[in-house]
KEVEXVO-462977 format. One record per residue (C-alpha): x, y, z. Coordinates in nm, 3 decimals, always signed. Example, Ala and Ser with C-alpha at 12.3 -4.5 7.8 and 13.67 -1.06 7.14 Angstrom:
2
@x=+1.230, y=-0.450, z=+0.780
@x=+1.367, y=-0.106, z=+0.714
//
This chain:
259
@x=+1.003, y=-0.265, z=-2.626
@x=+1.098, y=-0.238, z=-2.247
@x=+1.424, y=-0.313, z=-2.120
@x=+1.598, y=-0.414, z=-1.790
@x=+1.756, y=-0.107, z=-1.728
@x=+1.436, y=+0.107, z=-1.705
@x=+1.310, y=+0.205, z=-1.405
@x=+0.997, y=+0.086, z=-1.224
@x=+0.748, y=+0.344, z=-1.116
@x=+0.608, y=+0.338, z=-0.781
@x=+0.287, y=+0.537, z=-0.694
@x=+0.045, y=+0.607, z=-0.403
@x=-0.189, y=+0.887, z=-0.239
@x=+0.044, y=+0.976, z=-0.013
@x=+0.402, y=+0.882, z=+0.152
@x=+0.231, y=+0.571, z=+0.291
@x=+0.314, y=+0.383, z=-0.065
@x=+0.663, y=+0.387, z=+0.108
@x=+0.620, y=+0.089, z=+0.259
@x=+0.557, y=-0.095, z=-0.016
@x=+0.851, y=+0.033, z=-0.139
@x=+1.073, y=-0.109, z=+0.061
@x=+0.921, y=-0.473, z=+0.047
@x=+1.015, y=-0.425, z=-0.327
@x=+1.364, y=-0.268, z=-0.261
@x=+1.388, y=-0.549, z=+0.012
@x=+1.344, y=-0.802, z=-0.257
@x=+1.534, y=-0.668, z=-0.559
@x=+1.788, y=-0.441, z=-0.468
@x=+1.929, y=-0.436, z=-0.790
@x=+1.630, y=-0.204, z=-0.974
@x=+1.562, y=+0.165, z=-1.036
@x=+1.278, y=+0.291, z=-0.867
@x=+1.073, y=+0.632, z=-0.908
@x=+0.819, y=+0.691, z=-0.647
@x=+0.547, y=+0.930, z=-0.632
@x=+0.367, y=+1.048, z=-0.368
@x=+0.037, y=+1.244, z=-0.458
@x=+0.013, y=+1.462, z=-0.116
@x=-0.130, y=+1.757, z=-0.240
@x=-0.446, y=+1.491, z=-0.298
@x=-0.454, y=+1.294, z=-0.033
@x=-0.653, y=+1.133, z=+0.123
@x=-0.775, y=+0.892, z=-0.136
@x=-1.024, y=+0.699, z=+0.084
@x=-1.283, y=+0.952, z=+0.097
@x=-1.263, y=+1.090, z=-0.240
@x=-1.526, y=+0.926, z=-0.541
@x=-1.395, y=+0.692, z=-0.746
@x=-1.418, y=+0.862, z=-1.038
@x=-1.154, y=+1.115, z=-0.889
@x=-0.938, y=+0.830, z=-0.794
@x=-0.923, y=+0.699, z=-1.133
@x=-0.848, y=+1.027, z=-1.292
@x=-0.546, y=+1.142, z=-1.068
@x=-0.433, y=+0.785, z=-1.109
@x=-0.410, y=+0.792, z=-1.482
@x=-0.262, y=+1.106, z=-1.455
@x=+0.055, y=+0.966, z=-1.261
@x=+0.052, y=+0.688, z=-1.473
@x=+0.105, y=+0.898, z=-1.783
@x=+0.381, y=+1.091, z=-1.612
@x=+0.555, y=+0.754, z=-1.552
@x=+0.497, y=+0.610, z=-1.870
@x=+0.694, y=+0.975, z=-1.999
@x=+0.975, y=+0.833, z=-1.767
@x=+1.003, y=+0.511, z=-1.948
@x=+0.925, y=+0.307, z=-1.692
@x=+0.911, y=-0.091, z=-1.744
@x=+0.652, y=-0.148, z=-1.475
@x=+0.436, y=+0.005, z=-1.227
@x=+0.311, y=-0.063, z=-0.908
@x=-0.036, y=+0.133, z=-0.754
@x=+0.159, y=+0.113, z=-0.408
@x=-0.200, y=+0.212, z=-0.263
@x=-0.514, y=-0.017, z=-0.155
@x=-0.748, y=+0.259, z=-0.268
@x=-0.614, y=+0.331, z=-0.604
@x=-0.557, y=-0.004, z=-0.677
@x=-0.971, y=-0.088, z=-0.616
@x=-1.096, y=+0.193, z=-0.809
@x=-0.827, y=+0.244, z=-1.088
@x=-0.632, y=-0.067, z=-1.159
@x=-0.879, y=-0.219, z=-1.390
@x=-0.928, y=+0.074, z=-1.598
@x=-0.551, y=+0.096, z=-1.613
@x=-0.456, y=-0.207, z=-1.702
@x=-0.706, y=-0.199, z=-2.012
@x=-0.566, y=+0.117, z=-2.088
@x=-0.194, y=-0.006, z=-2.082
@x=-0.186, y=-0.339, z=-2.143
@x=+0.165, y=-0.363, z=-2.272
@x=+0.289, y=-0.262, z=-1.936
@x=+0.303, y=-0.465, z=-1.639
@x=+0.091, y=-0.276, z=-1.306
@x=+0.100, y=-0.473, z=-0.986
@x=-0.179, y=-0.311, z=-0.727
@x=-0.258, y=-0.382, z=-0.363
@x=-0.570, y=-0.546, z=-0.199
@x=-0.598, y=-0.601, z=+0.207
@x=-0.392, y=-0.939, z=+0.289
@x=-0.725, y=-1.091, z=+0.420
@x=-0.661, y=-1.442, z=+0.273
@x=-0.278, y=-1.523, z=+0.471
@x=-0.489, y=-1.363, z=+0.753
@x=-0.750, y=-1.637, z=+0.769
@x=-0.565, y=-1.916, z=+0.627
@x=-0.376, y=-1.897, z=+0.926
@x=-0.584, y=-2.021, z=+1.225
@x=-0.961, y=-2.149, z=+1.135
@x=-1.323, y=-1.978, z=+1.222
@x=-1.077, y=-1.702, z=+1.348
@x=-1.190, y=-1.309, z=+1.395
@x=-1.002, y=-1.079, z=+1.118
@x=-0.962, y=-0.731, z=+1.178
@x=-0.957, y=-0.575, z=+0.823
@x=-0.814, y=-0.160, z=+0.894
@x=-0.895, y=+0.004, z=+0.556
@x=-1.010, y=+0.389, z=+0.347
@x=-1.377, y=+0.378, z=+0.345
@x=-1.336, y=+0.361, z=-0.047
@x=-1.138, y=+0.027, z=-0.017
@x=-1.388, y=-0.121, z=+0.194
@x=-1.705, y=+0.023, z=+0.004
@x=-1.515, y=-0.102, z=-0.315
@x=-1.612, y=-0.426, z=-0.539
@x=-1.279, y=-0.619, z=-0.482
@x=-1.347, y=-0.596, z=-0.079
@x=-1.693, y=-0.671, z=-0.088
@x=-1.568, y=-1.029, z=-0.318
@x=-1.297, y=-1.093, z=-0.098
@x=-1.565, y=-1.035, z=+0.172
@x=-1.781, y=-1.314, z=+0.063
@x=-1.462, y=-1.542, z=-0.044
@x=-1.392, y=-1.600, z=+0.324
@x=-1.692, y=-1.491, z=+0.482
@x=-1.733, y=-1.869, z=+0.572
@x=-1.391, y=-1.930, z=+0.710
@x=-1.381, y=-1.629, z=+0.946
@x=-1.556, y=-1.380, z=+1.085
@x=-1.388, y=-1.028, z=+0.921
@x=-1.461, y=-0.703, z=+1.083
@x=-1.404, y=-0.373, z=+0.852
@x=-1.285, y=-0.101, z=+1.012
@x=-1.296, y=+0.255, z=+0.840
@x=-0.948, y=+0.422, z=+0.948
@x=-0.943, y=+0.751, z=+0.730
@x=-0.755, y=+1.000, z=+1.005
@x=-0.486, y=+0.736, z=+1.029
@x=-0.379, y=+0.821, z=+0.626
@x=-0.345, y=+1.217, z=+0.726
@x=-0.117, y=+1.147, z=+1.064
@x=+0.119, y=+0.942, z=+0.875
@x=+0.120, y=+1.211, z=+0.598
@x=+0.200, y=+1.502, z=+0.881
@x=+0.489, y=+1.234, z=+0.945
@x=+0.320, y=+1.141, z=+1.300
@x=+0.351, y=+0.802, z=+1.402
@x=+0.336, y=+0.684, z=+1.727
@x=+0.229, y=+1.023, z=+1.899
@x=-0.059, y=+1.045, z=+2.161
@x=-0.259, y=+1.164, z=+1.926
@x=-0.216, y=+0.862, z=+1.719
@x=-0.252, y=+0.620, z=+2.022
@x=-0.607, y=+0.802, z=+2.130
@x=-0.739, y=+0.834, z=+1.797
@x=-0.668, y=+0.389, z=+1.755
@x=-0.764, y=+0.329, z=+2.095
@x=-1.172, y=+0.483, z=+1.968
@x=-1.115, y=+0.259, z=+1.695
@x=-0.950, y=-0.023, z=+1.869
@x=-1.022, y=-0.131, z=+2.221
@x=-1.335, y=-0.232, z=+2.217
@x=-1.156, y=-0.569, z=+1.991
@x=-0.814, y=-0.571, z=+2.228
@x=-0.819, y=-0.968, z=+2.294
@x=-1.155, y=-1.027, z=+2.103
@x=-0.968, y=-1.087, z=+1.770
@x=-0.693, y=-1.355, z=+1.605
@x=-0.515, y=-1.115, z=+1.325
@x=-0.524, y=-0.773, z=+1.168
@x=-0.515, y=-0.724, z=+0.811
@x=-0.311, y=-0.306, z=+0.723
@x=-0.561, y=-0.273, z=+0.433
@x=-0.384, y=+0.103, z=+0.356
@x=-0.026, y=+0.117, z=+0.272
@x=-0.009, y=+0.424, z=+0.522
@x=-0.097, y=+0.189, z=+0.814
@x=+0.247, y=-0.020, z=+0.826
@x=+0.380, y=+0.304, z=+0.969
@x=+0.203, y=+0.273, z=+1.261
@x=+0.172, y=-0.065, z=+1.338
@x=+0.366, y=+0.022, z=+1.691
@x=+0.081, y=+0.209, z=+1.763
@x=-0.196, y=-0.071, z=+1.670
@x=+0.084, y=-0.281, z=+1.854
@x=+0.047, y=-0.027, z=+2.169
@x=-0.342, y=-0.076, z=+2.176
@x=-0.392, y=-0.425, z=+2.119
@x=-0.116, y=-0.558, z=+2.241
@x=+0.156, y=-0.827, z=+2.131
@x=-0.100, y=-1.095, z=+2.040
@x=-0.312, y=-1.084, z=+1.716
@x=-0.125, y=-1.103, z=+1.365
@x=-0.061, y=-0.816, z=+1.180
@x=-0.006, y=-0.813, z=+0.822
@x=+0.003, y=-0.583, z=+0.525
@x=-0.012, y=-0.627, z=+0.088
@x=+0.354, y=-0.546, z=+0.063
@x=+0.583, y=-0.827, z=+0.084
@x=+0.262, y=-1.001, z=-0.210
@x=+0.299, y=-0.707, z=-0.381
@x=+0.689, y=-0.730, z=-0.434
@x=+0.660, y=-1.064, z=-0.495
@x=+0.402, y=-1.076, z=-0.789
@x=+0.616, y=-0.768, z=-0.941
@x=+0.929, y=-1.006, z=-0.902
@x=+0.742, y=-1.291, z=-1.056
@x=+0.604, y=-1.032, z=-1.384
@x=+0.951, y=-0.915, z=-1.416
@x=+1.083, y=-1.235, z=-1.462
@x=+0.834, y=-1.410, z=-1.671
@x=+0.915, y=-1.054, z=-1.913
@x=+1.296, y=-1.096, z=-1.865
@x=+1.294, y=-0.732, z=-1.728
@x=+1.472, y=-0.821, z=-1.396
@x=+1.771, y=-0.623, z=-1.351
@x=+2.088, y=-0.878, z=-1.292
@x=+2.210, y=-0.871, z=-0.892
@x=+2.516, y=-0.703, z=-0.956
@x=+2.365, y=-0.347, z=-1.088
@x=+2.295, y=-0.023, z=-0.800
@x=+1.941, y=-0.002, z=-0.814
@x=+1.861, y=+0.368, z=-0.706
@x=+1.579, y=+0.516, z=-0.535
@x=+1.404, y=+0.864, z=-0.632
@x=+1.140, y=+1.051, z=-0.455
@x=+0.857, y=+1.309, z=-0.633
@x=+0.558, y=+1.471, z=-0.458
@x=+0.280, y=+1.673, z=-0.609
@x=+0.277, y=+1.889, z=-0.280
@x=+0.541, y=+2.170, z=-0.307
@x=+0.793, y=+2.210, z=-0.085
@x=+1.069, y=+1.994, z=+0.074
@x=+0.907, y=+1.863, z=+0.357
@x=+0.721, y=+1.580, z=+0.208
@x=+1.055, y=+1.471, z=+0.006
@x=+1.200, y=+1.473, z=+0.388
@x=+0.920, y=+1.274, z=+0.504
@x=+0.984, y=+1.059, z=+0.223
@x=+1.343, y=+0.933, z=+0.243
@x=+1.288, y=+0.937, z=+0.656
@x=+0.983, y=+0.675, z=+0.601
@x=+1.214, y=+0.500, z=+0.349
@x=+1.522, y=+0.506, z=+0.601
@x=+1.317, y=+0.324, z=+0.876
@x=+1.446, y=-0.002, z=+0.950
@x=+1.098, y=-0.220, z=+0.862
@x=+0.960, y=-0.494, z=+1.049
//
């Protein structure tokens, strides 16, 4: 049986799972948190799914040998190709995944244009594709393949010139053609001063993260697993790639004030 003081496990590709993190550390303080960051295999986006599924259920059984009480696939990509599996797998345990915020995005201003930044796996994926034809008649949304943007934020570049001339290929040719951008990688928060720098002040921009927290919140709660306000949640940091520098990288993302 799972209790309120285990910890919750926290997983993506990459560092860029980070800012998912904090949403969740935002909203409840109070809990233990383990996150893993699966550098030494990153990029997820332009692996097969097959792959995806099998390093996922890999860090899922190292969590699960933690004693964690929950999980969440802090990672658009994992979440299309594994969570499914996982959940059948596991279904004692409570795993919250990601998937591009493209219904707040619409919902907010009618027949608008919807910028949808992605991994080519997310967007070739099944749950795209549905959400794809869920709104397809309430706005026009434009997928956009961003797999170099994953490997800058994992070198810990944000807002460099490289950054800026690699978005403004991807970017400009949209810079006042469009109403909102949905951050369909968890990497992508990171460098949303970037997109910011490129297309200026005026469309939307919104990530999975803060929906994310929320539905783990909500699970939590419904399970009375929440941890009561009073207790120090903690946060650790793991990384399959050796060394220290991703753990750096790590509690540096973490450390950032958010938006």
């Amino acid at each position: 049986m799972a209790s309120k003081t285990q910890p919750i496990g926290v997983f993506d590709s990459g560092v860029g799972g980070i800012s998912v993190l904090r949403n969740l550390h935002r909203l409840m303080p109070q809990e233990d948190y383990l996150f893993y960051g699966d550098s030494a295999n990153a990029p997820y986006g332009v692996k097969t799914v097959a792959q995806v599924q099998q390093l996922s259920r890999a860090i899922v059984e190292k969590f699960i040998a933690q004693n964690v009480k929950a999980i969440v696939i802090a990672c658009n990509t994992a979440t299309s190709a594994a969570i499914d599996k996982l959940r059948a797998q596991y279904p004692q345990l409570p795993i919250v995944g990601l998937e591009p915020a493209v219904k707040p995005a619409v919902m907010r201003k009618p027949h608008s244009r919807v910028l949808v930044m992605a991994t080519p796996l997310t967007l070739r994926e099944q749950k795209f594709q549905e959400l794809m034809q869920q709104y397809d008649k309430l706005a026009e949304l434009i997928p956009v393949p961003a797999p170099r943007l994953v490997e800058f934020v994992e070198a810990g570049e944000l807002d460099s010139p490289a950054v800026e001339a690699y978005l403004t290929e991807l970017l400009q040719q949209y810079r006042g053609q469009v109403d909102a951008i949905v951050l369909g990688c968890t990497h992508f928060p990171f460098a949303e001063p970037a997109i910011i720098k490129v297309m200026g002040p005026a469309p939307f921009i919104i990530d999975g993260g803060p929906g994310a927290a929320r539905e783990l919140q909500r699970l939590l709660r419904e399970k009375e697993l929440l941890e009561p306000l009073g207790h120090p949640g903690s946060v650790s940091f793991a990384n399959s790639e050796p060394g220290a520098a991703k753990l750096e990288l790590s509690k540096r993302l973490f450390a950032e004030s958010g938006r």
